[in-house]
C-alpha positions in Angstrom: -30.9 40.8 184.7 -31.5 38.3 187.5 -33.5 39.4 190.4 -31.9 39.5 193.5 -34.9 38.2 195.4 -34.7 34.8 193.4 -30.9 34.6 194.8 -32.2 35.3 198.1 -34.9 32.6 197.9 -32.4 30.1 196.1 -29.8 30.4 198.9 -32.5 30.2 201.8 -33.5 26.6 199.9 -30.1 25.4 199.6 -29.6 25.6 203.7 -33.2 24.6 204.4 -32.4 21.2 202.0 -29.3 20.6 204.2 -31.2 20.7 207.3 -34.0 18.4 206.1 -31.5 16.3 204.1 -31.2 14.3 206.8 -34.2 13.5 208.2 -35.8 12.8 204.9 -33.0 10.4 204.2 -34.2 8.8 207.3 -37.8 8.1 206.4 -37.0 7.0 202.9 -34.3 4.4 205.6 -36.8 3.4 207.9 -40.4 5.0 208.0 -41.6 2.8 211.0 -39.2 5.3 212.7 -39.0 8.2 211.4 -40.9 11.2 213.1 -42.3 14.2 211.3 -41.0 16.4 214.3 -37.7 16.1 213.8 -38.3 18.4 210.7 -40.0 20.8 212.9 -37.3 21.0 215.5 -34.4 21.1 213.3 -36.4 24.0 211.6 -37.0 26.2 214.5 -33.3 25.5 216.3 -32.0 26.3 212.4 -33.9 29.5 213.2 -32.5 29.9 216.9 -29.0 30.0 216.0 -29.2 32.1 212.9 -30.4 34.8 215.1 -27.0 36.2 215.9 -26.5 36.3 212.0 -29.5 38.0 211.4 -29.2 41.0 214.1 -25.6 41.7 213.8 -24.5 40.7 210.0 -21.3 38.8 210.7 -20.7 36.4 208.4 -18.3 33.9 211.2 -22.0 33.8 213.1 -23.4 32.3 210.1 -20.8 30.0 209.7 -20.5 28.5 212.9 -24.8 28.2 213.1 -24.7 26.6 209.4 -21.7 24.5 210.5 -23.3 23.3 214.0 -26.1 22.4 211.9 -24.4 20.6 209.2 -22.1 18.2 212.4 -25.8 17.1 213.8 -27.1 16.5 210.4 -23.7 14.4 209.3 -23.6 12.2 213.0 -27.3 11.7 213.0 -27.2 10.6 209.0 -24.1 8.3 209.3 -26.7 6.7 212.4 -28.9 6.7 209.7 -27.6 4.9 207.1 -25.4 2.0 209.3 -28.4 1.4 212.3 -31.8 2.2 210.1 -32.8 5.0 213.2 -31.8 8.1 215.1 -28.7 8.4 217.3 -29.7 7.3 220.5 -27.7 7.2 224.0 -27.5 3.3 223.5 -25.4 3.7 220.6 -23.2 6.2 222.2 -22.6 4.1 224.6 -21.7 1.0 223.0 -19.4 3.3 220.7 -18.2 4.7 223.3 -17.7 1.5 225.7 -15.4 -0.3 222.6 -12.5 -0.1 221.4 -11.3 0.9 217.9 -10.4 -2.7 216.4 -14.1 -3.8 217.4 -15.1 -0.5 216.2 -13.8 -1.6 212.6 -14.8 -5.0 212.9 -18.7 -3.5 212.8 -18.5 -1.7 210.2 -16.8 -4.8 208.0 -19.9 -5.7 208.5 -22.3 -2.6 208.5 -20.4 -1.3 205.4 -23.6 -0.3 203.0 -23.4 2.1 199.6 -26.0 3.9 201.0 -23.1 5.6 202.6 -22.7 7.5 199.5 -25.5 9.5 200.3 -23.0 11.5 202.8 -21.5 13.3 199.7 -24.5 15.0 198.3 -25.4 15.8 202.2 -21.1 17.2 202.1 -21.8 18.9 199.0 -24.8 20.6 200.4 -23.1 21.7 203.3 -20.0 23.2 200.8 -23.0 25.4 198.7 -24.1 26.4 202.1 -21.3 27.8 203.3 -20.9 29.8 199.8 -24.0 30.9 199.4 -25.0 33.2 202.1 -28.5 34.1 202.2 -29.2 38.1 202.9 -30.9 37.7 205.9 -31.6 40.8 207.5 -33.7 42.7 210.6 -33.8 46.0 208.7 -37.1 46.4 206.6 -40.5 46.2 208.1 -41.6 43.2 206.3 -38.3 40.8 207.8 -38.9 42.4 211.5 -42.8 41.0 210.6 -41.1 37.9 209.6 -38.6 37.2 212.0 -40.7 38.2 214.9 -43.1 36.0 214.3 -40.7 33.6 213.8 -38.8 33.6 217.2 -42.3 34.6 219.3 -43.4 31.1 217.5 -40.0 29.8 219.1 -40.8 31.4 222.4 -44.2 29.9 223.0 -43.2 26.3 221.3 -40.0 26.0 223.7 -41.8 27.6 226.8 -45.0 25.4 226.6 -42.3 22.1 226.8 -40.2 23.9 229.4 -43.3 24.6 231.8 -44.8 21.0 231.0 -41.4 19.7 231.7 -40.9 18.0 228.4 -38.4 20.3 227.0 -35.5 17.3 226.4 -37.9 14.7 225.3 -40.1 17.0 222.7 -37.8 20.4 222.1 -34.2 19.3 221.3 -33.0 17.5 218.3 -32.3 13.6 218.2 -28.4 14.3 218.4 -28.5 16.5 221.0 -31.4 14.3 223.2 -29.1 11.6 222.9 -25.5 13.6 223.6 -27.7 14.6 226.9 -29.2 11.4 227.8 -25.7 10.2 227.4 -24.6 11.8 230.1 -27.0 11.8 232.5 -26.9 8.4 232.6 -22.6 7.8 232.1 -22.6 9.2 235.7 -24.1 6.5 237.4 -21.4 4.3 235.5 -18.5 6.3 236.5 -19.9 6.5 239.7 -19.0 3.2 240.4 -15.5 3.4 240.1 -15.2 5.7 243.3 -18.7 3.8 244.9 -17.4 2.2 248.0 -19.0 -1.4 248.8 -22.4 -1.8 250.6 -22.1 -3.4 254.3 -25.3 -5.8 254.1 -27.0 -7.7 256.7 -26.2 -11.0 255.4 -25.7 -15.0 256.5 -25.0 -18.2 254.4 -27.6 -21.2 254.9 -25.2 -23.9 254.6 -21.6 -24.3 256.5 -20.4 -26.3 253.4 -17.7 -25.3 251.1 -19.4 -24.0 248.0 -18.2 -23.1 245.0 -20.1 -20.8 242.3 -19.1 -20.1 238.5 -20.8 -17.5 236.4 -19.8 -18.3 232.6 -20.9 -15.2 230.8 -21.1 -15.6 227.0 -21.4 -12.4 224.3 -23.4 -12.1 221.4 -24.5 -16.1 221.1 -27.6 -16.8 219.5 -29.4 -20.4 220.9 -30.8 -20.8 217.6 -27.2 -21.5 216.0 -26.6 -24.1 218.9 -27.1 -27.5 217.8 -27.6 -28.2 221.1 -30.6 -26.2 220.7 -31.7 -28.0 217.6 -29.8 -26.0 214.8 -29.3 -27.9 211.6 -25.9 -27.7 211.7 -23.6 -29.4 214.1 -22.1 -26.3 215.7 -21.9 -27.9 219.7 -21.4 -31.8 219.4 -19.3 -31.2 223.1 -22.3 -30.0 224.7 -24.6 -32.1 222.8 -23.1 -35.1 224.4 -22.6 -34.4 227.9 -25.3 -36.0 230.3 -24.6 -34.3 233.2 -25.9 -30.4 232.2 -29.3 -28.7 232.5 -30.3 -27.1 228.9 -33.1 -24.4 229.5 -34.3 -23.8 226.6 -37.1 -20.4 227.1 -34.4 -17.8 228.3 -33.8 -14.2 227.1 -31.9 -11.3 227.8 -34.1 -8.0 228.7 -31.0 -6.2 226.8 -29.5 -6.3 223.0 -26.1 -4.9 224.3 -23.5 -5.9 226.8 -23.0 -2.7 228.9 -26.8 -2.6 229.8 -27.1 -6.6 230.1 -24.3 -6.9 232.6 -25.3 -3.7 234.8 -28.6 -5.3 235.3 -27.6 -9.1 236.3 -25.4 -8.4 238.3 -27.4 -5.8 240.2 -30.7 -5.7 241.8 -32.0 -3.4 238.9 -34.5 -5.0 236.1 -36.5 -3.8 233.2 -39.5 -3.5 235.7 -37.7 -1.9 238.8 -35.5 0.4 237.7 -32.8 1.7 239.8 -29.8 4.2 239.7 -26.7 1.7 239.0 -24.9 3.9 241.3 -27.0 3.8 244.4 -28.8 0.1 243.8 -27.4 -2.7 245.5 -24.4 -5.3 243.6 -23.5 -8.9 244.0 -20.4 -7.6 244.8 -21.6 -6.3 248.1 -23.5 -9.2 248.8 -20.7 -11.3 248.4 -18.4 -9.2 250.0 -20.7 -8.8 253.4 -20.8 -12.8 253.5 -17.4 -13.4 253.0 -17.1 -14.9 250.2 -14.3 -14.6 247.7 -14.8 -13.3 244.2 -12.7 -13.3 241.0 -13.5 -11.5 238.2 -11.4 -13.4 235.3 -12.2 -11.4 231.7 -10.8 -11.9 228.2 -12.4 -9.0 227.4 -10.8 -5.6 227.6 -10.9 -3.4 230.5 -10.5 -0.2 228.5 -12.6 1.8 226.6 -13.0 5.5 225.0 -14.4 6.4 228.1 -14.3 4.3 231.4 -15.9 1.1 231.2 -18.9 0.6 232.8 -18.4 -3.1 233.5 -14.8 -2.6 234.4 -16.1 -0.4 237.1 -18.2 -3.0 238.6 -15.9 -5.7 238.3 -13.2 -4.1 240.0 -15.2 -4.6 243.6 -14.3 -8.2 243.1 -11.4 -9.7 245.3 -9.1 -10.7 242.4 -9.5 -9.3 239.0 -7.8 -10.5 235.7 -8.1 -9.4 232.4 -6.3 -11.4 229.8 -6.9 -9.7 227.4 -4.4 -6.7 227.6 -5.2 -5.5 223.9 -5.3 -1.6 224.3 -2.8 0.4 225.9 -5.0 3.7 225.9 -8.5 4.5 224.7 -7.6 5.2 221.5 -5.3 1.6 220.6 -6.4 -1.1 219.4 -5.0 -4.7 218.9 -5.0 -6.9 215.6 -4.5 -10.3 217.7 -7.1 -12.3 218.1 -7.5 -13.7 222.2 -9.2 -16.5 222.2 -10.8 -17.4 225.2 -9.3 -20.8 226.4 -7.1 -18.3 227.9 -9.0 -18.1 230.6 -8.5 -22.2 231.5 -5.2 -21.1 233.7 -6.4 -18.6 235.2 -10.0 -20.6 236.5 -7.1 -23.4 237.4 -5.5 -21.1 239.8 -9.2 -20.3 241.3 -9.6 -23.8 242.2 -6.3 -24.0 243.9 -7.1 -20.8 245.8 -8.1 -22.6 249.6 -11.1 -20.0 250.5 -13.7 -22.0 251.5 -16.8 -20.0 249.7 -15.6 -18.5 246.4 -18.2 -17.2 243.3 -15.8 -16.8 239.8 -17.2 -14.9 237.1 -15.4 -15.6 233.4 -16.4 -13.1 230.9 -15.9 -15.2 227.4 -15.2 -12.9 224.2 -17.7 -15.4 222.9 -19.0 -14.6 219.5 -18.3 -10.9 219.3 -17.4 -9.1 215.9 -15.6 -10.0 213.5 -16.8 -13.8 214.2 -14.1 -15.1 212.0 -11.6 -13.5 214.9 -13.4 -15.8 217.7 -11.8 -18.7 217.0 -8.8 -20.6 216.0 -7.7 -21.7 212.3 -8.3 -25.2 213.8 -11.9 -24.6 214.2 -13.1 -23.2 210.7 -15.5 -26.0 210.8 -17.4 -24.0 207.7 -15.7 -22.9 205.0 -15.7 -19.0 204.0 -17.6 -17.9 200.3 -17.5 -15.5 198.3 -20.7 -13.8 199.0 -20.9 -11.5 202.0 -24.3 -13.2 203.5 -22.9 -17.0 203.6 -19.8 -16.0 205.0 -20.6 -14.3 207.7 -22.7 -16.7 209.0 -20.2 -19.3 208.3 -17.6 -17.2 210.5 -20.4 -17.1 212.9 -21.4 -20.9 213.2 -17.3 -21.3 213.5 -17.2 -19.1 216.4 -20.5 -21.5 218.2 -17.9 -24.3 217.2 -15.4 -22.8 219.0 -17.1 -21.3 221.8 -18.8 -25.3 222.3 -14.9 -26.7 223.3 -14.7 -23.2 225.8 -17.6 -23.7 227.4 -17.4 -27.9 227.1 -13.7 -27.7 228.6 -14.6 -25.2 231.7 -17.7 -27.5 232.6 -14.9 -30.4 232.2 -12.2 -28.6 234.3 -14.5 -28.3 237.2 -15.7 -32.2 236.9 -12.6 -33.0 237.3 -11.4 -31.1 240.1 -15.2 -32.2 241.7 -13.6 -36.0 241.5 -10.6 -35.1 243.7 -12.9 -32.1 245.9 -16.2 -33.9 246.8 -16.6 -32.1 250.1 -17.0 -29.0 247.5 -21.0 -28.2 246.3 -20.2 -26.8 242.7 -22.7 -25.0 240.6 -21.7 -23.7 237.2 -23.6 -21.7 234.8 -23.2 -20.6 231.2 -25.2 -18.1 229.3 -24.8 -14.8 226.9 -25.4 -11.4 227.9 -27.6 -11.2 224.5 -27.9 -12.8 221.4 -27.0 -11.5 217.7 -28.9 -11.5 214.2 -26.8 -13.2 212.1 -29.5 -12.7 208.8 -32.0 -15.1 211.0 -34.4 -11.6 210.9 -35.0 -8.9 208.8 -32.2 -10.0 206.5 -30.0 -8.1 208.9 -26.6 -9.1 210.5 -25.4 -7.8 214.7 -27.7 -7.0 217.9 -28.6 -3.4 217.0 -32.2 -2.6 215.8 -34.1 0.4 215.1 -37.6 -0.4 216.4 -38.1 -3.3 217.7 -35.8 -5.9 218.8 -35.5 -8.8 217.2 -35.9 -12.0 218.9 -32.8 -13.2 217.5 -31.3 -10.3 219.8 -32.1 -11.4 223.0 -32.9 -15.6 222.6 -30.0 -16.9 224.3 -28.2 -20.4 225.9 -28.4 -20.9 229.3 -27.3 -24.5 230.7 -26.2 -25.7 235.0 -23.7 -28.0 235.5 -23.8 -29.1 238.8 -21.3 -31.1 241.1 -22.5 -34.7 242.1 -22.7 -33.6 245.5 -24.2 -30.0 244.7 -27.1 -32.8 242.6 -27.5 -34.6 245.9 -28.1 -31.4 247.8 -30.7 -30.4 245.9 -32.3 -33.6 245.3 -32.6 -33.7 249.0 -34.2 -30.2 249.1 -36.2 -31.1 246.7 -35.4 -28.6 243.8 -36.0 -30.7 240.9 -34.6 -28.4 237.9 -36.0 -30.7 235.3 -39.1 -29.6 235.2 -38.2 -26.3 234.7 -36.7 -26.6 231.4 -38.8 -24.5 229.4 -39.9 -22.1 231.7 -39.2 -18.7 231.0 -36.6 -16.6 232.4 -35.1 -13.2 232.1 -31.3 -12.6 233.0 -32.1 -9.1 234.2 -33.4 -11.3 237.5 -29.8 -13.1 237.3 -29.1 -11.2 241.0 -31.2 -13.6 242.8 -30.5 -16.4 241.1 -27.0 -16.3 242.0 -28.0 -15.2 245.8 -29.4 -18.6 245.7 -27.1 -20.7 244.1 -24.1 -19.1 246.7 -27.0 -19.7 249.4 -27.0 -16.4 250.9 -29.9 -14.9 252.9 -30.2 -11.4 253.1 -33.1 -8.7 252.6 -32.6 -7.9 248.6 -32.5 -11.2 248.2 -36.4 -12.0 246.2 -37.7 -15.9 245.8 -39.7 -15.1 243.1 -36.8 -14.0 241.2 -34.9 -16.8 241.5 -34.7 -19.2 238.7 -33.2 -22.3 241.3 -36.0 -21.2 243.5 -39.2 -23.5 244.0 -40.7 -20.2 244.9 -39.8 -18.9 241.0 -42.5 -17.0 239.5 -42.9 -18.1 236.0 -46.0 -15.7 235.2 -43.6 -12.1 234.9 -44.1 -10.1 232.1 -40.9 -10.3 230.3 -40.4 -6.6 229.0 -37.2 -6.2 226.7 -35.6 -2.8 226.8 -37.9 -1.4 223.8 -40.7 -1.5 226.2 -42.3 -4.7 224.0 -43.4 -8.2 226.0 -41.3 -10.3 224.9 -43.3 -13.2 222.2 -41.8 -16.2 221.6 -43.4 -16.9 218.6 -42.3 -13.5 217.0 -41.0 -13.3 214.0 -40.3 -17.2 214.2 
């Protein structure tokens, strides 16, 4: 006859595997990451919610406690398995800041077997649920036990509470992140109803000045020819004479809702401030009167609303092209490609305001890469074998994005010939770059401990008018010699002050790339909290 104290024991192990199972699986993924607390913590908040259970006998209490526990075990695994680390609130908000066809165009890629491992972690969770241990409050030895449990609890959670650490050292990686999360969305959705800044502003210069912000995604330099890749991926920009290639740029950022909120605000990696309540180009440009268009082929909605749409809606005319989701939950299977935007940057030009800036956000080389670009510019063949095709899709969607970018600079030469009373500047970069198997053997711009430098080495080129070139010449800003300083977009705020030539107090030399005053000696810290090393990994 089977004792009954083994079938205790045995069903007590089956929900103590499921708890661990995950965190387990995640130092077997990724040891440099993994922390032994998470075992701890998932142990005593396993312990928290089977109190109900254990004082009052219902079975729906244990239930619910085993199934709370088996949701943040399956969200945090699933992390696992596709990103090699714990959920954290940057993935929630990329997820949540995309729409479902880019959604499935990651995990084309991210697709792994080691997503089988959710079915023994399922199966786990099915043996849990029938196998409900006997725990009880009624003989002296379990109120021993279980006191000492929860006064262990107590003191563990009201040490972190009254050392104010509770969030970052008490609460689960799910549940850290969920809250982060949404801390932090507030300040994004506070910019939506954030009225524009009155600023204290004036413009140096009386001239008509024109100022385009070309903003790439996901373009690594190093698969630029232009930049010295074997392959021939930009003959367009390779050949033009009349651009500035700076070649020691990086973004502080590995994703696009972060990158964006800090150029185009006065917040950087080093001075953090709330989005919300810091000061935008928007109301710079705004309290100087100049014009601004915000002209996107990238899509204004998202599962939640989108942090960049936000901002971008404080410019004077905003156009989205790319009308691919009707609600938060559609998607679109068309590819938009981003010569779309030529028309609308057309009608820009013919707009008469004397001082206008014009930001175009490219769909660049975003996921799936072999939906960036036209059948007419599969330059490299697709193969068979997952690895050479995608970075064949990849070095098709540089190919393609060399004619975009090649064709705007070309657009405003030409309209320069018949407008030389106009200064133009023009700029082209990417909010971050992307690891297309250049590190770690690893394809996207997500990362577990460190970011690559494949993440955040990216293009950044001028194109200036002939008569914008005089100016400078005269004022002696020689931009040549500056070709392999280094740079940080986070500082892009001051850079573009300068370029549209407007003094006002925010406005920081030092920051400014165009600036003689530029200071080349910053720190450049990346959003993991490293220096950034050029010679990483290379």
């Amino acid at each position: 006859m089977s004792d009954p104290r083994q079938h205790s024991l045995l069903n007590i192990f089956w929900l103590v595997a499921m708890v661990i199972f995950t965190p387990v699986a995640g130092m077997a993924l990724n040891y440099d990451v993994f922390s032994a607390r998470s075992i701890l913590l998932l142990l005593l908040w396993t312990v928290v919610l089977l109190i109900p259970y254990v004082l009052t006998r219902k079975k729906w209490l244990y239930v619910t406690a085993a199934s709370l526990l088996f949701v943040d075990g399956f969200v945090n695994l699933f992390h696992w398995i596709v990103l090699k680390c714990p959920l954290n609130a940057s993935s929630i908000f990329v997820f949540l800041n995309t729409n479902y066809n880019e959604a499935s165009e990651f995990m084309a890629i991210k697709m792994t077997p080691l997503l089988l491992l959710l079915i023994p972690y399922i199966v786990l969770f099915a043996i849990v649920l029938k196998r409900k241990p006997p725990l009880s409050f009624q003989t002296r030895m379990e109120q021993i036990v279980w006191s000492a449990l929860w006064l262990f609890v107590a003191v563990f959670f009201t040490d972190n509470i009254v050392h104010q650490r509770f969030l970052r050292l008490a609460v689960p990686d799910v549940e850290r992140a969920f809250v982060s999360f949404f801390e932090e969305s507030k300040a994004y959705k506070n910019l939506k109803t954030r009225n524009l800044y009155s600023l204290d502003t004036q413009l140096s210069t009386n001239d008509s000045t024109l100022v385009v912000v070309i903003i790439g995604e996901s373009c690594n330099r190093n698969h630029m020819s232009l930049y010295g890749y074997g392959r021939e991926t930009t003959p367009r920009l390779k050949a033009r004479r009349d651009i500035l290639v700076f070649d020691n740029v990086i973004s502080a950022n590995s994703n696009t809702l972060r990158s964006v909120m800090n150029f185009l605000t006065e917040n950087n990696t080093d001075q953090p401030r709330p989005l919300d309540s810091c000061i935008h180009i928007f109301d710079v440009l705004h309290s100087s009167h100049y014009k601004s268009y915000w002209l996107s082929n990238q899509s204004p909605i998202g599962l939640w609303d989108n942090g960049v749409t936000n901002l971008a809606q404080n410019a004077d005319v905003t156009t989205f092209v790319n009308m691919t989701a009707n609600s938060s939950m559609e998607s679109t299977q068309m590819a938009s490609f981003d010569q779309r935007l030529f028309e609308p940057l057309q009608a820009v030009l013919n707009d008469q305001a004397k001082h206008k800036v014009v930001f175009l956000h490219l769909m660049g080389n975003h996921t799936q890469y072999n939906k960036r670009y036209p059948d007419g510019f599969a330059l490299f063949e697709e193969k068979d074998d997952k690895r050479t095709r995608v970075i064949n899709t990849y070095d098709n969607a540089i190919y393609y994005n060399d004619f975009v970018v090649d064709s705007l600079f070309s657009i405003l030469a030409i309209y320069s010939q018949s407008h030389s009373d106009v200064r133009i500047s023009a700029l082209y970069f990417s909010d971050h770059g992307e690891n297309v198997y250049d590190e770690n053997d690893y394809c996207g711009h997500d990362y577990s401990d460190r970011i690559p430098n494949a993440n955040v080495e990216i293009p950044f080129i001028l194109w200036f008018s002939p008569s914008q070139r005089e100016y400078l010449k005269a004022h002696d800003t020689f931009l040549e010699q500056r070709l392999h300083a280094p740079y940080m977009i986070d500082d892009l705020f001051h850079t573009l002050l300068d370029l549209s030539q407007i003094i006002t107090p925010c406005f920081d030399s030092t920051r400014s790339f165009v600036n003689n005053a530029y200071n080349t000696s910053r720190p450049r810290q990346l959003e993991d909290g490293s220096i950034y090393n050029m010679q990483k990994n290379k």
